[in-house]
Chimera marker file (.cmm) of the C-alpha trace (Angstrom):
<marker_set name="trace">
<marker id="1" x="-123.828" y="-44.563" z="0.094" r="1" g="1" b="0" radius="0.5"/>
<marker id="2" x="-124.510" y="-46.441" z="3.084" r="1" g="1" b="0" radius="0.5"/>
<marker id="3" x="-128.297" y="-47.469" z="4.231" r="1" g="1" b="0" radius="0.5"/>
<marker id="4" x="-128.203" y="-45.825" z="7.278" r="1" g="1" b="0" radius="0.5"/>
<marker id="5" x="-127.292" y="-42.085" z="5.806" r="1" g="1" b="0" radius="0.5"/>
<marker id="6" x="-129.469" y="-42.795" z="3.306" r="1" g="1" b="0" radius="0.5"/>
<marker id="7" x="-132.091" y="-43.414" z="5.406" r="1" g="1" b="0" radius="0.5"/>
<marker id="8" x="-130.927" y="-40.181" z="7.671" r="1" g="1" b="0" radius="0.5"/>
<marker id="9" x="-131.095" y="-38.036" z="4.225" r="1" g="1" b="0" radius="0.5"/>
<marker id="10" x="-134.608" y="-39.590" z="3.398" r="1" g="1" b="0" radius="0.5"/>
<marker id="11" x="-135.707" y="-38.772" z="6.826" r="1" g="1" b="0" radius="0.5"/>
<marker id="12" x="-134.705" y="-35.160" z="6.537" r="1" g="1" b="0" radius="0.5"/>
<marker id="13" x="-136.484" y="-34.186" z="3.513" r="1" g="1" b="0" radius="0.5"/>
<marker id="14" x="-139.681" y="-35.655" z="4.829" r="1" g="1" b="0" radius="0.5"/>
<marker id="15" x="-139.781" y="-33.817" z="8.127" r="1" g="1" b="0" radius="0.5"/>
<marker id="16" x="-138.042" y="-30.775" z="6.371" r="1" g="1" b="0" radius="0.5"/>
<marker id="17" x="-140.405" y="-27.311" z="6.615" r="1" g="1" b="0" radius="0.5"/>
<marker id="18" x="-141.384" y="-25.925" z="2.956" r="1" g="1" b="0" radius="0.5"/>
<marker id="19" x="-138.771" y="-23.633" z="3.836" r="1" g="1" b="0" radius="0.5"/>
<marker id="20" x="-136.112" y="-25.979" z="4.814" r="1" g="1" b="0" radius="0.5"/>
<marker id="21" x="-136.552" y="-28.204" z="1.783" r="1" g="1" b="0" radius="0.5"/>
<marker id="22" x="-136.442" y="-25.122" z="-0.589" r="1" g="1" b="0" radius="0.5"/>
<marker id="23" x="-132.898" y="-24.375" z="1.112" r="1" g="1" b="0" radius="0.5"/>
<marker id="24" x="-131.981" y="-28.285" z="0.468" r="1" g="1" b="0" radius="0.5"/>
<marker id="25" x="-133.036" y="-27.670" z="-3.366" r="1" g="1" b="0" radius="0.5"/>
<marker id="26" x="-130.760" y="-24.886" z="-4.008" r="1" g="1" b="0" radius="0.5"/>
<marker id="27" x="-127.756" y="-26.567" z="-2.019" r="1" g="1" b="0" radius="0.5"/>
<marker id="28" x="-128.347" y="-29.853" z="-4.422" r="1" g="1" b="0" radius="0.5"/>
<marker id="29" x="-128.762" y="-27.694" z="-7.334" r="1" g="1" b="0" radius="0.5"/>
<marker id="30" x="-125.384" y="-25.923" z="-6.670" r="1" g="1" b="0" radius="0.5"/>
<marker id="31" x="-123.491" y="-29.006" z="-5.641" r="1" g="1" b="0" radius="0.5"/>
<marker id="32" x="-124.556" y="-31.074" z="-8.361" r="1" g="1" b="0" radius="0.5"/>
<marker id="33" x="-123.529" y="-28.111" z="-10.823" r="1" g="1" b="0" radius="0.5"/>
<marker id="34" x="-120.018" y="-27.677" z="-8.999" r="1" g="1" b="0" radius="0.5"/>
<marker id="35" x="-119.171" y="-30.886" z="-9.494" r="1" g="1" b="0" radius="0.5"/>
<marker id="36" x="-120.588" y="-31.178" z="-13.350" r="1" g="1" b="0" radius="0.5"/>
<marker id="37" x="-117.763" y="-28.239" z="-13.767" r="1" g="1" b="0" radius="0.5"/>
<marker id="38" x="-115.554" y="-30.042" z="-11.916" r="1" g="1" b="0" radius="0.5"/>
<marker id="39" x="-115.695" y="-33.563" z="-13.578" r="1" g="1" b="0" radius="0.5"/>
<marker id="40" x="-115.846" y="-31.908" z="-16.668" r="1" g="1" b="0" radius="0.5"/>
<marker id="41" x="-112.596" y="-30.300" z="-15.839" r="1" g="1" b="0" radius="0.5"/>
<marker id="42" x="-110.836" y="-33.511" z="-14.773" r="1" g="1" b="0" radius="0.5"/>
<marker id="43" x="-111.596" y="-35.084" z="-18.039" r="1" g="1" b="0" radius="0.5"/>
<marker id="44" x="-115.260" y="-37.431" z="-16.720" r="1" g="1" b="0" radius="0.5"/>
<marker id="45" x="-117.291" y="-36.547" z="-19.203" r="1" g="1" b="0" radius="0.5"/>
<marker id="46" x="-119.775" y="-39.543" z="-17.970" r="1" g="1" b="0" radius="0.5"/>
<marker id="47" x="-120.062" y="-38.118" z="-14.126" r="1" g="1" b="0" radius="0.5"/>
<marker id="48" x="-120.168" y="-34.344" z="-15.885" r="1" g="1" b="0" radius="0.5"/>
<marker id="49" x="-123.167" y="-35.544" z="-17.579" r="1" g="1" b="0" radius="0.5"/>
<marker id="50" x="-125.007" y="-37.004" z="-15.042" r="1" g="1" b="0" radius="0.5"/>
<marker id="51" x="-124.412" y="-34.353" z="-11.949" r="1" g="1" b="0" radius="0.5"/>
<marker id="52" x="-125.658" y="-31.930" z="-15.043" r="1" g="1" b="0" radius="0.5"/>
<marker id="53" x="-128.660" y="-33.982" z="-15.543" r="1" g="1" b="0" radius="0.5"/>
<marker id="54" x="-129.230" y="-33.694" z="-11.462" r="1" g="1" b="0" radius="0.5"/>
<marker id="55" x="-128.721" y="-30.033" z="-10.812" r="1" g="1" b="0" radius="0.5"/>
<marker id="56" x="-130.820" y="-29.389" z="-14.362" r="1" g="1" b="0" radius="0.5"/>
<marker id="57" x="-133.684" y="-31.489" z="-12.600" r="1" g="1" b="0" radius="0.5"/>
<marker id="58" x="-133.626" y="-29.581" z="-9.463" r="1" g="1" b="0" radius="0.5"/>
<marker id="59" x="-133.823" y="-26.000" z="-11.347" r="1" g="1" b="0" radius="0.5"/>
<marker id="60" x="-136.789" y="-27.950" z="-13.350" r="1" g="1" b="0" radius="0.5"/>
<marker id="61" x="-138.275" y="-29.022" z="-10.097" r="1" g="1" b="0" radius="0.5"/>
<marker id="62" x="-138.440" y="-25.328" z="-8.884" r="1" g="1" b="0" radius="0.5"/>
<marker id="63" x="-139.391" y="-24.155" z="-11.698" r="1" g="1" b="0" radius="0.5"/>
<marker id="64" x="-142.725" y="-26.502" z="-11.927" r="1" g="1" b="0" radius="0.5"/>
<marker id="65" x="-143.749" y="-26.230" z="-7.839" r="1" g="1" b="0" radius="0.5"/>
<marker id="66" x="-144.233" y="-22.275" z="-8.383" r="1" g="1" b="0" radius="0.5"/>
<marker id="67" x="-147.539" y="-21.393" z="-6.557" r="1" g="1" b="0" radius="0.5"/>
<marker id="68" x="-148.531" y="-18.380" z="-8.966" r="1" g="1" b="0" radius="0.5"/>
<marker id="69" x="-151.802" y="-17.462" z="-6.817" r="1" g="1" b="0" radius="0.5"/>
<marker id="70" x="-149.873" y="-17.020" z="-3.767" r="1" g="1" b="0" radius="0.5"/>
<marker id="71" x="-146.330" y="-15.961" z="-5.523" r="1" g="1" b="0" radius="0.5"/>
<marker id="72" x="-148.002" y="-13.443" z="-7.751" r="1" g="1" b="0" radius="0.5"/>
<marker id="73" x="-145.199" y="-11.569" z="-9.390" r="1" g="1" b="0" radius="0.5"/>
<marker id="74" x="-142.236" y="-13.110" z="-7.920" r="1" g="1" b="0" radius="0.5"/>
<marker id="75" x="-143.687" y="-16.301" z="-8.758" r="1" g="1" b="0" radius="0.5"/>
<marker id="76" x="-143.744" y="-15.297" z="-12.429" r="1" g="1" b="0" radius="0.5"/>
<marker id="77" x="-140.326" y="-13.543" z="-12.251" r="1" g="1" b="0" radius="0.5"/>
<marker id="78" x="-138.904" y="-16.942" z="-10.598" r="1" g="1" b="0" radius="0.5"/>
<marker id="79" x="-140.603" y="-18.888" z="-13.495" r="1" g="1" b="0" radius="0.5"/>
<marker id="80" x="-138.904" y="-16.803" z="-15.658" r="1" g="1" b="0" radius="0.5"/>
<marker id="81" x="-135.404" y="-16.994" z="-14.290" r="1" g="1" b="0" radius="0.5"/>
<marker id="82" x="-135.701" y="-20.848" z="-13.925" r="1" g="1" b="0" radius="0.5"/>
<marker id="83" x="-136.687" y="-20.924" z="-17.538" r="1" g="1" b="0" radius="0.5"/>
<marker id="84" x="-133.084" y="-18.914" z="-18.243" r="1" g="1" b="0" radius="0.5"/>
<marker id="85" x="-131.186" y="-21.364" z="-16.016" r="1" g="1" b="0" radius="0.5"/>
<marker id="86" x="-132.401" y="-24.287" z="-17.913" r="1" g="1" b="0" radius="0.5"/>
<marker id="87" x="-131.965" y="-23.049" z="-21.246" r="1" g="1" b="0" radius="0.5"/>
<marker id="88" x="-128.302" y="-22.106" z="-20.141" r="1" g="1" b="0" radius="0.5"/>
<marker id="89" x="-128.272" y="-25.644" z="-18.761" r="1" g="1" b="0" radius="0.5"/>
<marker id="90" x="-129.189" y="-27.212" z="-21.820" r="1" g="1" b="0" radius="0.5"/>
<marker id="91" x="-126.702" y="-24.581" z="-23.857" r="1" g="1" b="0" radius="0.5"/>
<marker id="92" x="-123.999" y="-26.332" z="-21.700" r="1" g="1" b="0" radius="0.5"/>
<marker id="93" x="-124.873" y="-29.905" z="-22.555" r="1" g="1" b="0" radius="0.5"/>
<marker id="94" x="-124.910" y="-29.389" z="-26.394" r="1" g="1" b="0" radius="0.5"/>
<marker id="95" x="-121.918" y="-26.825" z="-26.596" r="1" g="1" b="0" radius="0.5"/>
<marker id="96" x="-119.589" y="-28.103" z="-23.250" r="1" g="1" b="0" radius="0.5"/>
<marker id="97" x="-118.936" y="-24.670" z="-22.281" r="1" g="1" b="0" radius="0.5"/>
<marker id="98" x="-118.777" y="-24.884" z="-18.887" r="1" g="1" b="0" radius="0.5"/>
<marker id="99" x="-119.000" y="-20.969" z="-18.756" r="1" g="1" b="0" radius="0.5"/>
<marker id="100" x="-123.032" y="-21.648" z="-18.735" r="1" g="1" b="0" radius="0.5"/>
<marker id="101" x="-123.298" y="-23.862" z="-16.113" r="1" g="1" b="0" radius="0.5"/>
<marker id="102" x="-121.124" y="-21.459" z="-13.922" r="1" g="1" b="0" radius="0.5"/>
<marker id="103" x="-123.720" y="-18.519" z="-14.801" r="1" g="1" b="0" radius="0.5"/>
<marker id="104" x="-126.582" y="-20.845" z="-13.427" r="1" g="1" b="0" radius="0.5"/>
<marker id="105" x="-124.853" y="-21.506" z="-10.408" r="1" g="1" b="0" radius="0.5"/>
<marker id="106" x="-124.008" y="-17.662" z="-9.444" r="1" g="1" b="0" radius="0.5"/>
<marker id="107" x="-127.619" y="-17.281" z="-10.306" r="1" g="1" b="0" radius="0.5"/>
<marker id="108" x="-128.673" y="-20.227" z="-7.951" r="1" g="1" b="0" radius="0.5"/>
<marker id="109" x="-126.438" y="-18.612" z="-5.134" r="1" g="1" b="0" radius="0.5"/>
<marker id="110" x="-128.038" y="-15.115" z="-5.282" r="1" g="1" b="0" radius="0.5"/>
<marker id="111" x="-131.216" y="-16.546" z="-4.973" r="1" g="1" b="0" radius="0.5"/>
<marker id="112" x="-130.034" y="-18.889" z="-2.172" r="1" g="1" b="0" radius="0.5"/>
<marker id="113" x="-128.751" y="-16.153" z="-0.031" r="1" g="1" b="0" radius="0.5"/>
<marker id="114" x="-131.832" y="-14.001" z="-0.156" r="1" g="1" b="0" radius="0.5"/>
<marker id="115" x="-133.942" y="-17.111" z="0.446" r="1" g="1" b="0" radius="0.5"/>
<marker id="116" x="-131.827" y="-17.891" z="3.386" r="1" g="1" b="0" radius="0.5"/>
<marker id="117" x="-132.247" y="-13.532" z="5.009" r="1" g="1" b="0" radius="0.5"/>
<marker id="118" x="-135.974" y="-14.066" z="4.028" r="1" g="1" b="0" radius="0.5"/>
<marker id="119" x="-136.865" y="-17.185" z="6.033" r="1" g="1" b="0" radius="0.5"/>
<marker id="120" x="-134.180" y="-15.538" z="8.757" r="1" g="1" b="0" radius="0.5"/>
<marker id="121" x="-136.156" y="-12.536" z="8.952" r="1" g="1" b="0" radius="0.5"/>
<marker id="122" x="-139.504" y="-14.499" z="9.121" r="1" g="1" b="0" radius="0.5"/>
<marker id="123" x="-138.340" y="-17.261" z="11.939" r="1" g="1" b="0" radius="0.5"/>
<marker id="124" x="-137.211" y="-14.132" z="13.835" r="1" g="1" b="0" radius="0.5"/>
<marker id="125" x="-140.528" y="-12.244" z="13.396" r="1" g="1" b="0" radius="0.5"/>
<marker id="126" x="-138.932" y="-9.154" z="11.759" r="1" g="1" b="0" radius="0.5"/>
<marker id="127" x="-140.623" y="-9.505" z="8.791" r="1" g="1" b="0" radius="0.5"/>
<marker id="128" x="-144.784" y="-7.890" z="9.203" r="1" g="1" b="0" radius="0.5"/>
<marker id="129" x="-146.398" y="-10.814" z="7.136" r="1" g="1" b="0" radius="0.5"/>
<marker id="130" x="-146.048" y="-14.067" z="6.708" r="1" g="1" b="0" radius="0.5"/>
<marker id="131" x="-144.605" y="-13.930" z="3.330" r="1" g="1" b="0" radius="0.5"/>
<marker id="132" x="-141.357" y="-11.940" z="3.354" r="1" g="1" b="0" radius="0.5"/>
<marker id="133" x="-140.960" y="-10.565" z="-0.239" r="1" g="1" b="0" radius="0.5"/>
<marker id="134" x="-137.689" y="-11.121" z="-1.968" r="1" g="1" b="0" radius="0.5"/>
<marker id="135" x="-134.399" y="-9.113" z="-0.768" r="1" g="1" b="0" radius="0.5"/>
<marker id="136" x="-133.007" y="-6.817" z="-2.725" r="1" g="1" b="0" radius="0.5"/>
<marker id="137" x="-130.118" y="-8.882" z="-3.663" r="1" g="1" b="0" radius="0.5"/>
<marker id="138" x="-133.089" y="-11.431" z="-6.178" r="1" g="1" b="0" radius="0.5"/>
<marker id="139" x="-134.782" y="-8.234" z="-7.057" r="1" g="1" b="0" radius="0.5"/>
<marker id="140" x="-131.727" y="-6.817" z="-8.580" r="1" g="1" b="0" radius="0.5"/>
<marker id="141" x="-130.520" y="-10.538" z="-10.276" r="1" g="1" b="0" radius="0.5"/>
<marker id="142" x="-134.424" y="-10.641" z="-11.909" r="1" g="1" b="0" radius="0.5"/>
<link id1="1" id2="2" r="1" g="1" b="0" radius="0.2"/>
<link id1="2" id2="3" r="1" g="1" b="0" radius="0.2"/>
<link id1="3" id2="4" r="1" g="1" b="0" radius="0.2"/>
<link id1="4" id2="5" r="1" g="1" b="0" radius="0.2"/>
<link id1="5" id2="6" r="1" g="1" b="0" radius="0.2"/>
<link id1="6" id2="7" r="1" g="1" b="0" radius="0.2"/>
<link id1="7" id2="8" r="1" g="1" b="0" radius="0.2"/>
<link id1="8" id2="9" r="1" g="1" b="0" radius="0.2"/>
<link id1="9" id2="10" r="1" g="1" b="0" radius="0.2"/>
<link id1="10" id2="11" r="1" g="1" b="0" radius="0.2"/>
<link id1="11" id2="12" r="1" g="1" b="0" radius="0.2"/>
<link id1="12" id2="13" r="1" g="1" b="0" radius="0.2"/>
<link id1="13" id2="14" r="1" g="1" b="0" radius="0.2"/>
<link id1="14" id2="15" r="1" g="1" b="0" radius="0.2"/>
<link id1="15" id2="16" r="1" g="1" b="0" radius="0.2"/>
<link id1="16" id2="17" r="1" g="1" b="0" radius="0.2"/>
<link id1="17" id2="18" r="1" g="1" b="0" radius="0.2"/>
<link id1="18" id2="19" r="1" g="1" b="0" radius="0.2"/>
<link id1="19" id2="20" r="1" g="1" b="0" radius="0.2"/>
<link id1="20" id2="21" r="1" g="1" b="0" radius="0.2"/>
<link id1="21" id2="22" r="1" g="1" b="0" radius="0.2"/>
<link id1="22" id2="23" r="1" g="1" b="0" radius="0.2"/>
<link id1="23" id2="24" r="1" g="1" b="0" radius="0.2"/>
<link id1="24" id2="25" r="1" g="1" b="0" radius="0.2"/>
<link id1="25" id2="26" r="1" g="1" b="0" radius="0.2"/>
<link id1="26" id2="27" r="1" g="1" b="0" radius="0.2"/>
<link id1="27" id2="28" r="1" g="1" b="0" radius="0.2"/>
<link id1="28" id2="29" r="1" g="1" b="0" radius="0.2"/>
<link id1="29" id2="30" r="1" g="1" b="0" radius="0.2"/>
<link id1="30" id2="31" r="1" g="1" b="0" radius="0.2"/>
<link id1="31" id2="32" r="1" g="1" b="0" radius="0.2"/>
<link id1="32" id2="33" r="1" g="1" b="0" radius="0.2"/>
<link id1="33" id2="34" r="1" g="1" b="0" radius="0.2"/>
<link id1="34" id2="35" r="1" g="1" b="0" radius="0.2"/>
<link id1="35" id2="36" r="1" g="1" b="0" radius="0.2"/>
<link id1="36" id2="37" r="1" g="1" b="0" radius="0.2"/>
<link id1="37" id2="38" r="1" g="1" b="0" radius="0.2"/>
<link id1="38" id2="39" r="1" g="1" b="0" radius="0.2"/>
<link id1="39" id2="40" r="1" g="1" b="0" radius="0.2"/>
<link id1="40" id2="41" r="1" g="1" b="0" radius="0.2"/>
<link id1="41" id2="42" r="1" g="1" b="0" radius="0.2"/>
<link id1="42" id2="43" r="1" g="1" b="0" radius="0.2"/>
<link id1="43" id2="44" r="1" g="1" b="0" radius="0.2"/>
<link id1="44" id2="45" r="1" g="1" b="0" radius="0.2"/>
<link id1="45" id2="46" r="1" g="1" b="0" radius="0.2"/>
<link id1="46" id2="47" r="1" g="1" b="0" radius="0.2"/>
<link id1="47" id2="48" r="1" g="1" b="0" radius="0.2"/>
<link id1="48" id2="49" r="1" g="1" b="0" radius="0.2"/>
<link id1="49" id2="50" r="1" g="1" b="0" radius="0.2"/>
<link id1="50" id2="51" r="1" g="1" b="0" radius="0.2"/>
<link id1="51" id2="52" r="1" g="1" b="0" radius="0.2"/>
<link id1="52" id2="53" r="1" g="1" b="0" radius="0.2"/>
<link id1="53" id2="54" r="1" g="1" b="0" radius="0.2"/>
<link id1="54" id2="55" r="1" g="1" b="0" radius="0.2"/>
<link id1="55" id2="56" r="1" g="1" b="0" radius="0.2"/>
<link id1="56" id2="57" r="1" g="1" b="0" radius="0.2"/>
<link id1="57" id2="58" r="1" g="1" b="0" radius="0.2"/>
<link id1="58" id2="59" r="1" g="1" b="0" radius="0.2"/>
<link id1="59" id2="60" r="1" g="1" b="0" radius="0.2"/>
<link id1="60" id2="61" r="1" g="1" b="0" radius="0.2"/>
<link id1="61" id2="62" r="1" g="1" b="0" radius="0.2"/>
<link id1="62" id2="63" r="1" g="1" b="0" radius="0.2"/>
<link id1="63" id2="64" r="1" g="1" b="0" radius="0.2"/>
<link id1="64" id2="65" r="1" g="1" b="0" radius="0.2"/>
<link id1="65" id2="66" r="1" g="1" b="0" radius="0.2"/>
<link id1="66" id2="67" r="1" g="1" b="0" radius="0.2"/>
<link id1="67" id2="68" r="1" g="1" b="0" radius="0.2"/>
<link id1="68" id2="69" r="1" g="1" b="0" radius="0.2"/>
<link id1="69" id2="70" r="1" g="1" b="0" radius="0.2"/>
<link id1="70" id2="71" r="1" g="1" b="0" radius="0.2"/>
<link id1="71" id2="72" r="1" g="1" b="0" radius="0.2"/>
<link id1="72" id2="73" r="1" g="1" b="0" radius="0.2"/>
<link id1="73" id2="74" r="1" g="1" b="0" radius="0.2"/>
<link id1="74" id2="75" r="1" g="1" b="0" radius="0.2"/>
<link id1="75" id2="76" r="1" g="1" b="0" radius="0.2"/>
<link id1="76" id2="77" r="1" g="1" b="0" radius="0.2"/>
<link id1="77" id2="78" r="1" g="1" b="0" radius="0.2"/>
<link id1="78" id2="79" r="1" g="1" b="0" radius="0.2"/>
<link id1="79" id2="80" r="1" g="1" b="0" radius="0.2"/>
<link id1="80" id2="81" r="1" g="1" b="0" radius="0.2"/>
<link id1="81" id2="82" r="1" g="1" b="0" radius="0.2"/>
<link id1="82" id2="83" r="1" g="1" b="0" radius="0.2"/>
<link id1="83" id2="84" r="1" g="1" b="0" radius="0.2"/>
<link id1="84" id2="85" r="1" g="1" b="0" radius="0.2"/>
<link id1="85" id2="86" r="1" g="1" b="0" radius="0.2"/>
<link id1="86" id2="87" r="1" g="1" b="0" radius="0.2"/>
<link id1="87" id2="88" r="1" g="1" b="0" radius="0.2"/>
<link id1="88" id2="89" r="1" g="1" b="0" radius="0.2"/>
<link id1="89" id2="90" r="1" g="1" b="0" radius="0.2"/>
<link id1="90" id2="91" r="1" g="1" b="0" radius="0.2"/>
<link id1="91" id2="92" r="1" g="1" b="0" radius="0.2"/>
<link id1="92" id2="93" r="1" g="1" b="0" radius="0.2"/>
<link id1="93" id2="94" r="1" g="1" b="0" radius="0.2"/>
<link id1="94" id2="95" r="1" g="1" b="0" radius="0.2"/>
<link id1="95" id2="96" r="1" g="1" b="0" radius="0.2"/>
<link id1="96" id2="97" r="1" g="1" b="0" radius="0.2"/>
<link id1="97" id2="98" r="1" g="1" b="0" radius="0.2"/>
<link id1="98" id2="99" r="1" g="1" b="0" radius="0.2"/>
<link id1="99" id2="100" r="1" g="1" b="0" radius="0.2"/>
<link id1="100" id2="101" r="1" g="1" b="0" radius="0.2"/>
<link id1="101" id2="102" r="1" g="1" b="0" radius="0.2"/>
<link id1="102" id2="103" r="1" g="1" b="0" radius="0.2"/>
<link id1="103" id2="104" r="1" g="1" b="0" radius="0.2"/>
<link id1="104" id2="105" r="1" g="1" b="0" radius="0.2"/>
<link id1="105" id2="106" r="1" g="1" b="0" radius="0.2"/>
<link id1="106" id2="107" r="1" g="1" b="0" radius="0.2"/>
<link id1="107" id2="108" r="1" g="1" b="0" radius="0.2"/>
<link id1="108" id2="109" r="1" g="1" b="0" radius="0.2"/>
<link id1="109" id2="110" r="1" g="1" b="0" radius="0.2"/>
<link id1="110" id2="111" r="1" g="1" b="0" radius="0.2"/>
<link id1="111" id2="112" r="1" g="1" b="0" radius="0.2"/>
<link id1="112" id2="113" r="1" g="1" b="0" radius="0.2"/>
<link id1="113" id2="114" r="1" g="1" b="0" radius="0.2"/>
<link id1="114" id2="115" r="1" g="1" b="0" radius="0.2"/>
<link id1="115" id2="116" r="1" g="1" b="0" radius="0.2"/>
<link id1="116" id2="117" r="1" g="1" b="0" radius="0.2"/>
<link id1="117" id2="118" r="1" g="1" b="0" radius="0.2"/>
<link id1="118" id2="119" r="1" g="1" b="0" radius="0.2"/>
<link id1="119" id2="120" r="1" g="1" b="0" radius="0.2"/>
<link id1="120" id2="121" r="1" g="1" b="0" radius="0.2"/>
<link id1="121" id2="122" r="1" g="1" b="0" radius="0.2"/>
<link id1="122" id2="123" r="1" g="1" b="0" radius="0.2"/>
<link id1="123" id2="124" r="1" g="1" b="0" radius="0.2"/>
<link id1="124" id2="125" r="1" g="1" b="0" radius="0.2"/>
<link id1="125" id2="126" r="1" g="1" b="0" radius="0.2"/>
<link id1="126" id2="127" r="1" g="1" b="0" radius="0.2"/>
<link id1="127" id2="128" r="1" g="1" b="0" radius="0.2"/>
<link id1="128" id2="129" r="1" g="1" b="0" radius="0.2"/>
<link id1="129" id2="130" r="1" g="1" b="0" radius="0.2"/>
<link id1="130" id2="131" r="1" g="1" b="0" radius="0.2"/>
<link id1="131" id2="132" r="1" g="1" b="0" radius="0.2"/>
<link id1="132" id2="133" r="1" g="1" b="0" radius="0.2"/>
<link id1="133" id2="134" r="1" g="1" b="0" radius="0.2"/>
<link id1="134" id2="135" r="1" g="1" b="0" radius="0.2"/>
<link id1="135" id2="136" r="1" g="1" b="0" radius="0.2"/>
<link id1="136" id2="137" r="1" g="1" b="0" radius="0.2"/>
<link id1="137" id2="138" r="1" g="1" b="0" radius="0.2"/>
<link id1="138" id2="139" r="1" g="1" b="0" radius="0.2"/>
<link id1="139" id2="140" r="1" g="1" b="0" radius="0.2"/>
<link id1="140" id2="141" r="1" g="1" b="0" radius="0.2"/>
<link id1="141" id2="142" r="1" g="1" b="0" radius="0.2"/>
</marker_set>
């Protein structure tokens, strides 16, 4: 990677919103993931390994930045869910079946959509508080 979008990437997460770097998070997470299944696929069991070992650090990250005072429930339901997504993760790294890692990811993308409509709806001032609670579309995955 060259300096210069390294130094543009760097740059964004700094100046990112909470909001903006949770979005970021569940992008990497997914990417990293997609292309664990992907190198696996083609055979690069060294690259599967280590995008694993990136998305798997992302869901860990999540998982340990929970603010339970001002989560409350969904903070603990989160906790919970990152807990499944890692143990699936791990499942994946001792077994290879790939069928884990995909679960994780539709996981990841549920949450990421109803992330995205609940920072939408609170930018646009539809929401009544401050904290927009979670769209049906988590409630239902939890």
């Amino acid at each position: 990677m060259s300096y210069g979008l390294q130094s543009y990437k760097t740059s964004k997460a700094t100046t990112a919103s909470k909001e903006d770097l949770l979005i970021m998070l569940y992008e990497g997470a997914i990417r990293f993931l997609e292309l664990s299944i992907s190198e696996k696929e083609a055979g690069r069991l060294g690259e599967h390994k280590l995008y694993l070992r990136k998305g798997l650090a992302i869901v860990s990250e999540l998982q340990n930045t929970l603010d339970f005072r001002k989560g409350g429930e969904i903070a603990i339901s989160l906790f919970e869910l990152y807990g499944f997504m890692l143990e699936y993760l791990t499942k994946a790294n001792i077994t290879q079946d790939l069928s884990y890692i995909r679960e994780v990811v539709r996981q990841l993308s549920t949450l990421l959509d109803g992330w995205r409509d609940a920072i939408r709806q609170v930018k646009s001032g539809a929401a009544a508080t401050t904290s927009a609670p979670l769209p049906r579309t988590i409630s239902r995955s939890l």
